[in-house]
Each structure stands twice: as structure tokens, then as C-alpha cells.
C-alpha positions in Angstrom: 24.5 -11.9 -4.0 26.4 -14.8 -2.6 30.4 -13.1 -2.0 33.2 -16.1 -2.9 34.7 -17.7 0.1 37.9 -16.9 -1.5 37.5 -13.0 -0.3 38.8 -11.9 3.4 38.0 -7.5 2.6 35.2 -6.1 0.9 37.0 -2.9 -0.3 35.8 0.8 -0.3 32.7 1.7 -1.9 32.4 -1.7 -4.2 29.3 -3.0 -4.0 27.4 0.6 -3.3 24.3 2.1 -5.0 24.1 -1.6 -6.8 20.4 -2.7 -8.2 18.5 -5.4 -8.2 20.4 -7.3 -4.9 17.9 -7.8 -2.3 19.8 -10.5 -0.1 23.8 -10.8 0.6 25.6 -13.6 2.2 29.2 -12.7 3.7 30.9 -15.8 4.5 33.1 -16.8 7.2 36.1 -15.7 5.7 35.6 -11.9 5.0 37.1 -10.4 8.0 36.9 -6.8 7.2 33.6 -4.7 5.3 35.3 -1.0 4.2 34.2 1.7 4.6 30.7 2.6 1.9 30.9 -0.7 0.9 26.8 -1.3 0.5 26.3 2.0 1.0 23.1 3.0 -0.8 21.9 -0.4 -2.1 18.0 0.5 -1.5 16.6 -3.2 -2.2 18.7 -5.3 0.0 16.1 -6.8 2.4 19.0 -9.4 4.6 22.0 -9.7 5.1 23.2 -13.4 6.5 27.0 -13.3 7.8 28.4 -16.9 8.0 30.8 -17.7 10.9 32.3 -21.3 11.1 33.3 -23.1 14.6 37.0 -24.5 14.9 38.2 -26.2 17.8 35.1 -24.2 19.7 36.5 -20.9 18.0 33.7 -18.9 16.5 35.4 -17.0 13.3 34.0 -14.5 11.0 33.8 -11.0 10.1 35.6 -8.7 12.7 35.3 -5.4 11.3 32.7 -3.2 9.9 33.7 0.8 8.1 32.1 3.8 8.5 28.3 4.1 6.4 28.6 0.1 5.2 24.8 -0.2 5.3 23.6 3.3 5.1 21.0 3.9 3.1 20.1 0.6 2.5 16.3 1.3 3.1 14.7 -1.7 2.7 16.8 -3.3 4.9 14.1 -5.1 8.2 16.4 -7.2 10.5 20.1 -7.4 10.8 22.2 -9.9 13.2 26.1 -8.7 13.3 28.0 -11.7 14.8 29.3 -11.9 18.1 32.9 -12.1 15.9 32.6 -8.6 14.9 34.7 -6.4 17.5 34.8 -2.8 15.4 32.1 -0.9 14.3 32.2 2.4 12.2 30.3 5.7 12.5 27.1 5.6 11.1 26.8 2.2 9.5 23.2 1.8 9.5 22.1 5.0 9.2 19.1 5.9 7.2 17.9 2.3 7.1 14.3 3.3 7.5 13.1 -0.2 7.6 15.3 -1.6 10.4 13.1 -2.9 12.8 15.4 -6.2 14.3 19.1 -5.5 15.4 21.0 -8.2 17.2 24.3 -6.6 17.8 27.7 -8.5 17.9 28.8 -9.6 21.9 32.3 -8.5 20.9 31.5 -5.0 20.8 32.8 -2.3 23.8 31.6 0.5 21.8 28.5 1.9 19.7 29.8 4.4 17.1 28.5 7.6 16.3 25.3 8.4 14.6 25.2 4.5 14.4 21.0 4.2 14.1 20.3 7.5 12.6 16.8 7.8 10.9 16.3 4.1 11.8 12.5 5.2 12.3 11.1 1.9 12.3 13.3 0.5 15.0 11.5 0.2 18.2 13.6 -1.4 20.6 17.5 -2.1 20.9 19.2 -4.2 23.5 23.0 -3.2 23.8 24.8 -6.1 24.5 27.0 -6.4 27.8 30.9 -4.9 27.1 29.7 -2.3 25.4 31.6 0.6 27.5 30.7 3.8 25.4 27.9 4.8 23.2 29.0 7.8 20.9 27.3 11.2 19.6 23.6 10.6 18.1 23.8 6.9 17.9 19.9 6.4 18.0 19.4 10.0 16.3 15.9 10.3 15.2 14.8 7.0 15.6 11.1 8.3 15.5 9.9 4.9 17.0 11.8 4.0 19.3 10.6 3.1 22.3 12.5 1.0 24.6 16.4 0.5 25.1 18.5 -1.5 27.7 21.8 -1.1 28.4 24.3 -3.4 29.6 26.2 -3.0 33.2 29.3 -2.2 31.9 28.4 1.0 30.3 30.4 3.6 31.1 29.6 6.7 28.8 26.9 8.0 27.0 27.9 10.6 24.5 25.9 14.0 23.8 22.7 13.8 21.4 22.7 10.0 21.5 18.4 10.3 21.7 17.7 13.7 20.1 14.8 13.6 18.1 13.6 10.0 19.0 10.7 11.3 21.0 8.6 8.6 21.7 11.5 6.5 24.1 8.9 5.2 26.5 12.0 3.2 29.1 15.2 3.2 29.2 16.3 0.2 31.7 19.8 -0.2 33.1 20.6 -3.6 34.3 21.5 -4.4 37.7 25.4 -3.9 38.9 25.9 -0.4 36.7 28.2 1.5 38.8 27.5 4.5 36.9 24.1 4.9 35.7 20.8 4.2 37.5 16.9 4.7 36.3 14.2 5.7 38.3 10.9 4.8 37.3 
């Protein structure tokens, strides 16, 4: 499913529980995903989002709604640009096959329940800015094993690793004023 560069929103709910699509490319010029949008979709294997350079100005999507990809379990890898600055609550969640996550460097937050039931995901690297991570982000993420977080983390919500019982490390990098790890 190749979306028309003449779209700038995705809108609510209108591409969800769709059959037969197994890769989507979102071009430069959709700036906003709604809410539900591909919520559902159980084939979709990728997801490319386009960006396009001008006058060394990355542009691209900027905002992502609540459950856009949940569901989607057939879903592997996923790389959100580093364009995308808004996240929702739980937009990958119950992607069971989510093994590769490259999250967007324009982020400061990581919204609630955002991984949940991601069980093949295994390790995440939050990118620096991110300032908060919200309730249950990596929720029963059976196979996780390793996370880093960035320096500028301020927050870590409640229940953000319940139920992901095999987290082998958790590494904090170096100049994070308000978290430390110990062996």
C-alpha cells in the first residue's frame, strides 16, 4: 500500500483491520497518523516512512495517535523518523513480532503502554531527549532483555517492566543526574 503524496493526515480508524496489505509506505508529506489508523492490520510486515531533505531540513511525519500499529502482529522491525516528535499511548502494542525498533530522535517522551505484548522484542535503545517514559511502556515484553536509556531521562513511570521477566541489564548512560545502575 503505497499512500498518495497528495495526503498530509491519515484519519481515524481508516486503514484498520484491512487484508491482504503486508507493506505500507508513508511519504514525506503525511505529517500526522490518527489515532487507530492501522490498528489491527495482522499481515503488515514493514512499514517505510519517507522524509525528504530541504535546505538540510529533514521533513516528514511528526505525529503518531494513540493504538496506530496495535495489533499489527506480523509486524518485525519498525524505524519511526527522527521527524516524528509525538507519540500516542500504546501504538505498538500487541505487535508480537516486533523484534527491531529504531525510535524517532525528536522524541522527549515514551507513551504509555507503548510496547505492550511486544514479546519478541529483545532489546530497545531510548534515544537521548527522551525525558519521561510512561505507565507499562515495555509491559509484558516476555523477551526483553536489555534496555538503555538516555542521560536525559528524568522519570520513569509505575509498571513500565511488569511482567517482562527476563530483563537481564538495564544500562544508564553516563551524565544521568537522576538515575544510576549498579552492576
Amino acid at each position: 500500500l503505497v499512500i498518495p503524496s497528495s495526503v498530509t493526515s491519515i484519519g481515524e480508524g481508516s486503514l484498520a483491520n484491512i487484508e491482504g496489505v503486508k507493506k505500507i509506505i508513508i511519504p514525506s508529506t503525511v505529517k500526522e497518523i490518527q489515532k487507530n489508523a492501522f490498528n489491527g492490520n495482522t499481515e503488515i510486515e514493514e512499514v517505510i516512512f519517507e522524509t525528504e531533505v530541504i535546505n538540510g531540513v529533514e521533513y516528514g511525519l511528526e505525529k503518531i495517535g494513540d493504538s496506530v500499529f496495535s495489533g499489527c502482529k506480523s509486524l518485525t522491525k519498525i524505524e519511526l523518523p527522527n521527524t516524528v516528535i509525538e507519540i500516542g499511548v500504546g501504538i505498538f502494542e500487541g505487535c508480537s513480532s516486533l523484534k527491531i525498533i529504531k525510535l524517532s530522535n525528536g522524541l522527549t517522551q515514551l507513551s504509555g503502554y507503548l510496547f505492550n505484548g511486544c514479546t519478541a522484542l529483545e532489546e530497545v535503545i531510548v534515544p537521548e531527549g527522551i525525558k519521561t517514559i510512561d505507565n507499562g511502556v515495555f509491559w509484558y515484553c516476555r523477551n526483553l532483555k536489555k534496555i538503555i536509556l538516555p542521560k536525559t531521562l528524568n522519570v520513569i513511570e509505575s509498571n513500565v517492566f511488569e511482567g517482562s521477566s527476563k530483563i537481564e541489564s538495564i544500562e544508564i548512560a553516563d551524565g544521568n543526574e537522576n538515575f544510576a545502575s549498579e552492576n
